[in-house]
N, C-alpha and C positions, 0 to 999 in steps of 0.2 A: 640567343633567342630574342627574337622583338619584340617587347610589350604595343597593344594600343590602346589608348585611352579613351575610352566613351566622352568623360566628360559630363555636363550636366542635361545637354540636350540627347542624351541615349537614356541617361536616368529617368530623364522626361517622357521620352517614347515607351519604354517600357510600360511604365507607371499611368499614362494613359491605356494603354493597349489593355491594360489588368484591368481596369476602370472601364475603359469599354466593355471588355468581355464578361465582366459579373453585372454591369449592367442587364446586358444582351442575352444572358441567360438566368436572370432576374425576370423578363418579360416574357422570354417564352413560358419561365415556368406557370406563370400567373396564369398564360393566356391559356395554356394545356392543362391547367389540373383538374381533376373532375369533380371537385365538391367546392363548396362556399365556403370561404375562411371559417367562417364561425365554429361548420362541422370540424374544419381541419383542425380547429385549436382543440377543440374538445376530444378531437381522437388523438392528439398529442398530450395531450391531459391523463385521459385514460392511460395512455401507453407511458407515458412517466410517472404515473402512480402505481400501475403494474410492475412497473421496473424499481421502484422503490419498495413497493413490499417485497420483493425476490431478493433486494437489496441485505432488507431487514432482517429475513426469515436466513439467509444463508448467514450473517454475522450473527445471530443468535447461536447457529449451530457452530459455526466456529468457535465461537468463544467456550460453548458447553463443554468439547470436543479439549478445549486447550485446559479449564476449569481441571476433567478428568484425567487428564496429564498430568499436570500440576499437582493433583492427591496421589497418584502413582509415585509418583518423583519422591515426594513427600513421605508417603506411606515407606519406597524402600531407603531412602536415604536416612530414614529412622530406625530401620532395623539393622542397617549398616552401621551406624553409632552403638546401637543395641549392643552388636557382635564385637563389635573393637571397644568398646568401653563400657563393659557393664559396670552396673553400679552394685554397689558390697556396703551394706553399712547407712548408707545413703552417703557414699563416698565415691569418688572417681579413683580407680586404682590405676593414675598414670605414674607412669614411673619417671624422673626427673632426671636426666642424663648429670653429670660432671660435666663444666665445660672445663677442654684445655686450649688452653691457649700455647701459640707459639713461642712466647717466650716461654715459657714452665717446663717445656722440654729439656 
């Protein structure tokens, strides 16, 4: 297969052409919008403080959400200890294997 190489005057065309075109639709957008920047910043305003309180209100519930998991887990992972290790005496009644070892055989 044959490669070709652009080179730096292809990299050049490109990179104008991008430049042109966010230009060129740079200016339409200005000439076509229907409101006065001012209104447009302020309803971009509104609508990213709208979006930030949805923001907050949804991470709040998450975190609640994970909080009550978190006690769940908690609550049975305590009764699971409960169950395999009660306490007698205010002692743990584990029982302590023998190690053998391979040579002692």
């Amino acid at each position: 297969m044959k490669r070709t190489r652009r080179g730096k005057t292809g990299l050049l065309q490109a990179t104008a052409s991008f430049v042109l075109g966010a230009v060129t639709g740079a200016i339409v957008a200005l000439l076509y919008a229907p409101t006065s920047g001012q209104v447009a910043r302020r309803r971009l305003a509104m609508k990213a403080r709208g979006l930030q309180r949805t923001a907050v209100r949804r991470l709040g519930r998450a975190q609640r959400a994970l909080a009550t998991k978190a006690e769940h887990v908690r609550e049975a992972a305590a009764g699971w200890m409960t169950e395999r290790f009660p306490v007698r005496n205010g002692r743990h009644p584990i029982r302590h294997r023998a190690i053998r070892h391979a040579a002692a055989r």
